[in-house]
C-alpha positions in Angstrom: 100.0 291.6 168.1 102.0 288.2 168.9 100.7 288.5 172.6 96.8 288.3 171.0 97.4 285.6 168.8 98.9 283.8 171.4 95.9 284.1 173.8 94.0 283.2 170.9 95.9 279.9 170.5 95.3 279.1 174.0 92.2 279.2 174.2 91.8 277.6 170.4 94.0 274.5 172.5 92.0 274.4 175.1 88.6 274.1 173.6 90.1 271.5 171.7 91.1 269.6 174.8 87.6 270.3 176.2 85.8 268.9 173.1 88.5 265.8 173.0 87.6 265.2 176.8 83.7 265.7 176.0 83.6 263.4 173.4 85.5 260.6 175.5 83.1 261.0 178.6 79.8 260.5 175.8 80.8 256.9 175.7 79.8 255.9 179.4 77.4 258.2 179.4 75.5 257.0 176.5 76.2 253.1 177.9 74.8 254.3 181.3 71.6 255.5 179.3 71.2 252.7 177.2 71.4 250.6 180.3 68.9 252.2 182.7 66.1 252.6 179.6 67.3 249.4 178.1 68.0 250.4 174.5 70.1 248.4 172.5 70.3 245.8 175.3 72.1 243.1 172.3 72.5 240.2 174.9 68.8 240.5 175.7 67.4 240.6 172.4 69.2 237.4 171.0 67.5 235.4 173.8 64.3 236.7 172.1 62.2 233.8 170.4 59.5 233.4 168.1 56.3 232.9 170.3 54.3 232.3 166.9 55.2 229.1 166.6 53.0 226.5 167.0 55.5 223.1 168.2 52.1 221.6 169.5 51.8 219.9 165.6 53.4 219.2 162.8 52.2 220.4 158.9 53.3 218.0 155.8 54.4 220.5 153.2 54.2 219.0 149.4 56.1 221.2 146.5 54.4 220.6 143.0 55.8 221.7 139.8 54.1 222.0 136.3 54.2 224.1 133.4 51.9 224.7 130.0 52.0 221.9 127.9 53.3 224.6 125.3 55.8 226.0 127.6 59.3 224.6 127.2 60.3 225.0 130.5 62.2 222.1 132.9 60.4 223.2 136.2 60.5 220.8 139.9 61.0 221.7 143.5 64.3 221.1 144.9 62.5 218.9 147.7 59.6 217.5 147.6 58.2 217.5 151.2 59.1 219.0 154.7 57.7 219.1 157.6 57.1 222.3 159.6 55.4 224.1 162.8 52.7 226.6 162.1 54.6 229.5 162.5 58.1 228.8 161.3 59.4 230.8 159.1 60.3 228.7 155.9 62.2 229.2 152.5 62.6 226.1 150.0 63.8 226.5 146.6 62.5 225.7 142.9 64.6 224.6 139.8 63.6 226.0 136.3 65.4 225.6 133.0 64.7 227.1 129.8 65.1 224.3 127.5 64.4 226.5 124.3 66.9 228.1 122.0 65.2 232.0 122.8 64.6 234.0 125.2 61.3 233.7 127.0 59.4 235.3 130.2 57.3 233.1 132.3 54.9 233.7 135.0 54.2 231.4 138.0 50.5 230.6 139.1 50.2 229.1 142.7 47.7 226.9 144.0 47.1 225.0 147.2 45.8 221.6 148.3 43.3 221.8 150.4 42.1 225.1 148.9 41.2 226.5 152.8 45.3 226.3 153.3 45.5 229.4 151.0 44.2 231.6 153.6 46.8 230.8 156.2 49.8 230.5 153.3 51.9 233.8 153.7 54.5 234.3 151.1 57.3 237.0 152.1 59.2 236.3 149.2 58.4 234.5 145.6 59.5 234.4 142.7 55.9 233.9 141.6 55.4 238.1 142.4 56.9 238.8 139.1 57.6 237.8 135.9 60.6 235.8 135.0 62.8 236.3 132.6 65.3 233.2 131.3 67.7 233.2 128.4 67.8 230.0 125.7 69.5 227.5 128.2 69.6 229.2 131.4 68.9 227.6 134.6 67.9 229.5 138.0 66.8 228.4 141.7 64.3 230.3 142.7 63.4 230.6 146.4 60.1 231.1 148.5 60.0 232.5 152.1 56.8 231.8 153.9 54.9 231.2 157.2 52.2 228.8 157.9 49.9 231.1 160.1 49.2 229.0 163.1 45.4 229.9 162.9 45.5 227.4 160.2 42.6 224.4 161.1 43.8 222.3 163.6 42.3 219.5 160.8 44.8 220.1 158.5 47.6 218.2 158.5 49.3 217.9 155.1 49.3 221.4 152.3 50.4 221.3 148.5 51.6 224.2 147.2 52.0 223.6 143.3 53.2 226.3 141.0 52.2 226.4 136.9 54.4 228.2 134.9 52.5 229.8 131.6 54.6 231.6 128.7 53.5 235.2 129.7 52.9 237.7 126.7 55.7 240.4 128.2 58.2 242.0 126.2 62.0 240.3 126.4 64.7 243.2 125.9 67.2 241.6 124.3 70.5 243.3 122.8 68.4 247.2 124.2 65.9 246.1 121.7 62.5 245.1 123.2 60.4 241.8 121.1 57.2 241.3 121.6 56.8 237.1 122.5 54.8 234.8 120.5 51.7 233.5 122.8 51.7 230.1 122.5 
C-alpha cells in the first residue's frame, strides 16, 4: 500500500512540474502570437492620432449662461471663449449656485448661435441630459464633452452655445421623503 501511494505522489509531483513548466512557456508563446497578428501592439497604438481633426481652421467657441427670471440660480461658464479645430475633442466647465434657502431641481435648455451649428454640435457628456438637483447654497461645476464635427460649413467661423436653466417641476427627495416643487 505505501509503494502505491508513492507512485501516486510521483506522478501527482510530476504533473505539477509539467503544469508549472506549461504555464511558464505560455508567456513567449502568447508574446510571439501577439506579435506576428499584431494584437495588443501598445507602442503602436499610442502613435495612433485623431485623423478627424480638421487643423486646416480654427472655430470661435462662445459659452452663454442664463436662467429664468424666477429661477434663483447663479449660473456662468467658467470661460467664456476658446478656440478649437473641428474635430477636437473638447470639455469646458459651467458654474451654478443655488442661491435659495431650499432645495430645488433645475433643467438646462441648450441653444446655438448660428442655429445650422446645432447639427454639427455633438455632446458626449452634459450636464444638460438630466435634471439637476442642488441643495439651499450648494455650488457645482458642471462639465460638457463635445466635438465640432468637421462637416460643419466651412462659413462658419464663430458658435454660441448658451444654456437656460428653468426650475423643473421634479420631485426633490429630501430627508427619504419626496416634495413635490412649486413651479414658479
Amino acid at each position: 500500500m505505501l509503494k502505491g501511494n508513492a507512485i501516486t505522489l510521483r506522478k501527482l509531483i510530476v504533473v505539477t512540474i509539467g503544469m508549472f513548466g506549461f504555464g511558464f512557456a505560455l508567456v513567449p508563446f502568447y508574446y510571439k502570437i501577439c506579435e506576428v497578428t499584431g494584437i495588443n501592439s501598445g507602442a503602436e497604438q499610442a502613435l495612433v492620432k485623431n485623423t478627424q481633426i480638421d487643423t486646416s481652421r480654427w472655430i470661435t467657441l462662445e459659452f452663454d449662461a442664463n436662467t429664468n427670471e424666477a429661477m434663483p440660480w447663479q449660473f456662468k461658464p467658467a470661460q467664456r471663449m476658446l478656440k478649437v479645430h473641428p474635430g477636437q475633442l473638447v470639455q469646458v466647465e459651467y458654474e451654478v449656485v443655488n442661491t435659495s434657502d431650499r432645495a430645488m431641481v433645475g433643467q438646462a435648455v441648450p441653444s446655438y448661435g448660428p442655429r445650422r451649428a446645432a447639427a454639427f454640435f455633438k455632446k458626449i457628456e452634459c450636464f444638460c441630459f438630466t435634471p439637476q438637483t442642488l441643495a439651499a447654497g450648494e455650488s457645482r461645476r458642471m462639465p460638457v464633452l463635445f466635438v465640432l464635427d468637421p462637416a460643419m460649413d466651412r462659413d462658419v467661423h464663430t458658435v454660441t452655445l448658451s444654456y437656460t436653466f428653468f426650475e423643473s417641476e421634479q420631485k426633490v427627495k429630501t430627508s427619504g421623503v419626496q416634495s413635490a416643487l412649486p413651479n414658479g
